[in-house]
C-alpha positions in Angstrom: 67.5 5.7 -34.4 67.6 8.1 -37.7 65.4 10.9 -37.7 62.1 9.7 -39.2 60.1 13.0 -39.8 56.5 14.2 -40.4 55.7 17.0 -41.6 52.4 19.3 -41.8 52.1 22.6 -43.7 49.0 25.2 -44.1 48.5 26.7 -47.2 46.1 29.3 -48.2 44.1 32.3 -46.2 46.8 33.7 -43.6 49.2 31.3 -44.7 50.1 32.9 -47.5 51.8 35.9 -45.9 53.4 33.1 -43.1 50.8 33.6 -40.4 48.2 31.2 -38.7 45.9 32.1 -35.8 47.6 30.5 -32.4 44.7 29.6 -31.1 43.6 27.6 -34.1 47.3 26.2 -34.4 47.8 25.0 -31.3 44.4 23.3 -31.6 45.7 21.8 -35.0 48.9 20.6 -33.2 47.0 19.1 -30.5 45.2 17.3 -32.7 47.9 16.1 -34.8 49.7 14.7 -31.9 46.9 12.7 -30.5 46.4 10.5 -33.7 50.4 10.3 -33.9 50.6 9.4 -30.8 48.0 6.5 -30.7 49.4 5.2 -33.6 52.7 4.8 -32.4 51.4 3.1 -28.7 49.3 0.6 -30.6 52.0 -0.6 -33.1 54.5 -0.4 -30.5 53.2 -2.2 -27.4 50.4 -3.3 -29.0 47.3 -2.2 -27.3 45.1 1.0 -27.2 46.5 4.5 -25.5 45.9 4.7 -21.6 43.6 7.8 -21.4 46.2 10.4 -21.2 49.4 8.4 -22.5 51.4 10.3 -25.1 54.3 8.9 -27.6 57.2 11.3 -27.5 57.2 13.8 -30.5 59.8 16.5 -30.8 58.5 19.8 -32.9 61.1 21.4 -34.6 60.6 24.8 -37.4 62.0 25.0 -40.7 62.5 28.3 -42.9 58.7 28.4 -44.3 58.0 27.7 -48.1 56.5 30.3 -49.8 53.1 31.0 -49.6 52.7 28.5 -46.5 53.0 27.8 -43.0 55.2 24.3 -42.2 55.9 22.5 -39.3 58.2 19.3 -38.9 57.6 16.5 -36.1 60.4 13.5 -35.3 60.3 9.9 -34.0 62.2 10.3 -30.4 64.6 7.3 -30.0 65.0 8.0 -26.4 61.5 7.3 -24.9 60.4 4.9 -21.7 57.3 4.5 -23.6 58.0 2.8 -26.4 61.0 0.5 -24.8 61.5 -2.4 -27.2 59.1 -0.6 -29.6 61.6 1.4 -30.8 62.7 -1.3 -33.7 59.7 -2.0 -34.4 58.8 1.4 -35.5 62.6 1.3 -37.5 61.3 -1.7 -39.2 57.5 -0.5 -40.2 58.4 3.0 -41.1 57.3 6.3 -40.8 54.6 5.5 -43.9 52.6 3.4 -41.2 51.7 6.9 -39.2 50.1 8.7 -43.0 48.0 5.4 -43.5 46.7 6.2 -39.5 45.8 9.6 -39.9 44.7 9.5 -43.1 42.1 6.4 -41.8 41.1 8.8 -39.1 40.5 11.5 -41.2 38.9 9.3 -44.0 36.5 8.2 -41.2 35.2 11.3 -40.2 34.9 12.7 -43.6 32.4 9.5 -44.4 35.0 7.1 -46.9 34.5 3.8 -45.0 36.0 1.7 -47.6 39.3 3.8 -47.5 39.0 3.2 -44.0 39.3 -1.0 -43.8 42.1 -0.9 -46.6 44.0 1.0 -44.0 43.4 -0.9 -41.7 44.5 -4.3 -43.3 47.7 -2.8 -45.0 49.1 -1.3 -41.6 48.4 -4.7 -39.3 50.0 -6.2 -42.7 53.0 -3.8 -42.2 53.0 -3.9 -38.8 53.1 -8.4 -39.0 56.3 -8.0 -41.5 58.1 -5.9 -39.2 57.7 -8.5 -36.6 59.2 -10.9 -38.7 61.7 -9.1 -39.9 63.2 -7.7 -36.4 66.6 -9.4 -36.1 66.6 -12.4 -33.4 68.6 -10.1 -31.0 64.9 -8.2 -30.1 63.0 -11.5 -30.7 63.4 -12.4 -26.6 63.0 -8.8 -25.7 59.5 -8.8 -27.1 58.4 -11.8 -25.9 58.9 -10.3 -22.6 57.3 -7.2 -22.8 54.4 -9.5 -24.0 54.8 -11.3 -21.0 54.9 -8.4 -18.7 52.0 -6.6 -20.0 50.1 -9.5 -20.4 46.9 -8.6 -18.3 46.4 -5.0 -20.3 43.1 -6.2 -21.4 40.9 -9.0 -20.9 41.4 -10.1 -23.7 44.0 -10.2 -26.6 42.6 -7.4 -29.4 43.9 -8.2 -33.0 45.9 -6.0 -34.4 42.9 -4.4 -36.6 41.0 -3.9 -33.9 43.4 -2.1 -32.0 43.1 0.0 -35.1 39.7 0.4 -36.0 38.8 1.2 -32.2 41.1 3.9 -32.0 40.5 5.8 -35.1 36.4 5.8 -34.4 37.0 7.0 -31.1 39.2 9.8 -32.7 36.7 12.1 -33.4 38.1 15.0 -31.5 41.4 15.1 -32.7 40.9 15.1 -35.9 38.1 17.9 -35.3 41.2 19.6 -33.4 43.6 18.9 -36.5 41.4 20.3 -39.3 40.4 23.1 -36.8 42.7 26.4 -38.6 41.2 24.8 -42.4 38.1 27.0 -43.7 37.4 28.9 -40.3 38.1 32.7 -39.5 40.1 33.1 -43.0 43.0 31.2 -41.5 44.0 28.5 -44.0 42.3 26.9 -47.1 44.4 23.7 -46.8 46.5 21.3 -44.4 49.2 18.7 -45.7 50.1 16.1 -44.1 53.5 14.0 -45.2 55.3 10.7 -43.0 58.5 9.6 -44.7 57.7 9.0 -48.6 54.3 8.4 -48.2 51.9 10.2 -50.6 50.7 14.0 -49.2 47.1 14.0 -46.9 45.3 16.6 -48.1 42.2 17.8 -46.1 40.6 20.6 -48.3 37.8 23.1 -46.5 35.1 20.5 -47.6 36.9 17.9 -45.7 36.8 19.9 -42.9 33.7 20.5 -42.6 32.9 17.1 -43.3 34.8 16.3 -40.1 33.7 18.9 -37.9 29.9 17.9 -38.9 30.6 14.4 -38.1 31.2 15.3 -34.5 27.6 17.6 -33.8 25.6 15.7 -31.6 22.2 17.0 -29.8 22.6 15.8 -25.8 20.1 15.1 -23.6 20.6 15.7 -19.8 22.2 13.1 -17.8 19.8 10.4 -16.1 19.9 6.5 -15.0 19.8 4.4 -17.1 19.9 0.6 -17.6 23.2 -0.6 -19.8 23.8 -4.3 -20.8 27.6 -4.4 -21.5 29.3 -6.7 -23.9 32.1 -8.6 -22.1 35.7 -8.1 -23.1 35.0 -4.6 -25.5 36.1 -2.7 -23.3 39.7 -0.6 -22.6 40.9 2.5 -20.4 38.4 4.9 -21.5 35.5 3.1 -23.3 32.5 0.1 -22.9 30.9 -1.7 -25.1 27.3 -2.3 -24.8 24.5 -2.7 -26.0 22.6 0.1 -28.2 19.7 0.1 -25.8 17.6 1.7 -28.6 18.9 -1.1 -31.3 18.0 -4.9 -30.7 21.1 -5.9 -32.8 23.6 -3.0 -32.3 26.0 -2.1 -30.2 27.7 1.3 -29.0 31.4 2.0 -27.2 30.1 3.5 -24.5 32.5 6.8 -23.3 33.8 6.5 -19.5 34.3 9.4 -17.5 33.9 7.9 -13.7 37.2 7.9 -12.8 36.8 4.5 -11.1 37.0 3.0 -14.9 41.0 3.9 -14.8 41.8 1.1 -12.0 42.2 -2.1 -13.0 39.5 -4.0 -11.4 36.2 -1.5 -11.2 32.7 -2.7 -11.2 32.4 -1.9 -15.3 35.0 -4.7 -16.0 33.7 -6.9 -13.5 30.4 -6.8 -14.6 31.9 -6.7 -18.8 33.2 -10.0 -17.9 29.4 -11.5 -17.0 27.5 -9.5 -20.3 25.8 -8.1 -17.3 23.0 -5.2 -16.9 24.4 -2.2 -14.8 22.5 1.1 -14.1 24.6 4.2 -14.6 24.5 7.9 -14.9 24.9 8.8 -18.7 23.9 11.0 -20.9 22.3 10.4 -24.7 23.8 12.1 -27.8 21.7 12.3 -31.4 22.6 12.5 -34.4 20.1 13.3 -37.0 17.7 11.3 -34.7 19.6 8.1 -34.2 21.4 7.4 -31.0 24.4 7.9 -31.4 27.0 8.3 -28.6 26.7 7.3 -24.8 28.7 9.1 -22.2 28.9 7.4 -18.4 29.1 9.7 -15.2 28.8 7.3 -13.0 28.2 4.0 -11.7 24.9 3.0 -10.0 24.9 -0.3 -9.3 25.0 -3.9 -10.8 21.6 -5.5 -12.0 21.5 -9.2 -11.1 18.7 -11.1 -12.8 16.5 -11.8 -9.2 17.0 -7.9 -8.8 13.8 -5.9 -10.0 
């Protein structure tokens, strides 16, 4: 497989003399690799990142351009992970990975409708590579279909695969923009895949993001969840928004039990049914608005009281 690169660079602040704060770097880094990373699982194998489960990305430095600080990234051939997803990447194209992080950055930073046109032009890229992969990987993808045919309980469409992973990538992209606008480090970071256009996240943008992710907690207590069968994957639930009549919230996950694959959240997902939990509230600006799980309680069945 030929190198397909990525590259971010820092410009401004520190960056001018070739320097960046470490701390804020590696946090950048961090970042960067989380959103690269999701988007190549879910083009690849098609479903949404075990909690944990990284792509392989190699890091490699380049003699720095004046006034900046540059860092390249490149598509690993060799990789258990991706197994037969290997072509499909070859055919799609390192564009496909700008038009993720930019969604995930346009999310955070409020421009919804940039967002959805993402969305529908990377599933679109992602169905043409399918079709185009030469009939020698045609068999080899049916059967990694067929063995990883019980990763969810139910088959997610491509967009959204998409659209639940860039909402729920808040943190990365927090970690990302993280050396842009704060101690003087940089004013801007760029970020380049193959010939797509330059992402540019200014210090507005970051602190767009960053303000996006302030939420006022309340301190863990039972509660009474009703969850909404079959929304559900390694490290969120959908429920109900127990404050909303009509709405509905992924609901966070951090009981360990959630990892195995049959656990008293999916069993009860697949009724609609009411469970108590431990969980704790987060606000924003007043409205609820996200749900973190501790730990499960107990099922509610409808002659309990």
């Amino acid at each position: 497989m030929a190198e397909q690169q990525i590259v971010v660079s820092y410009d401004g602040g520190d960056a001018r003399h070739h320097a960046i704060e470490a701390r804020l770097f590696g946090q950048s880094l961090q970042g960067l690799d989380r959103m690269v990373s999701d988007c190549l699982v879910i083009l690849t194998v098609e479903r949404l990142p075990k909690r944990g489960e990284r792509a392989p990305l190699l890091l490699k430095a380049r003699a720095p351009e004046a006034g900046s600080v540059t860092v390249a990234q490149l598509l690993q051939q060799a990789s258990d992970l991706l197994g037969i997803g290997v072509p499909i990447l070859q055919a799609i194209g390192p564009e496909v990975v700008s038009y993720y992080v930019g969604a995930v950055l346009d999310h955070f930073r409020g421009k919804d409708e940039a967002v959805e046109t993402a969305i529908r032009k990377m599933a679109e890229m992602h169905q043409i590579a399918l079709q185009t992969i030469a009939t020698v990987h045609r068999e080899s993808i049916d059967a990694m279909r067929q063995v990883d045919a019980h990763r969810h309980a139910e088959v997610m469409g491509m967009q959204d695969l998409l659209r639940t992973a860039i909402r729920g990538s808040g943190p990365a992209a927090v970690d990302y923009v993280a050396p842009v606008g704060l101690d003087r480090s940089v004013d801007t970071a760029t970020f380049v895949a193959g010939s797509a256009q330059p992402l540019l996240t200014t210090v507005d943008d970051a602190e767009a993001i960053r303000e996006s992710q302030k939420v006022d907690w309340e301190t863990p207590q039972n509660q009474v969840l009703v969850t909404d069968g079959f929304k559900f994957h390694t490290s969120a639930l959908s429920v109900q928004n127990p404050e909303k009549a009509d709405g509905f919230l992924m609901a966070e996950v951090n009981d360990p039990v959630f990892e195995e694959e049959s656990n008293p959240y999916t069993v009860a997902a697949q009724k609609r049914a009411k469970i108590e939990v431990l969980a704790r509230r987060g606000y924003k600006n007043g409205n609820l608005a996200r749900i973190i799980i501790l730990d499960f309680v107990r099922e509610i069945h409808d002659h309990a009281a």
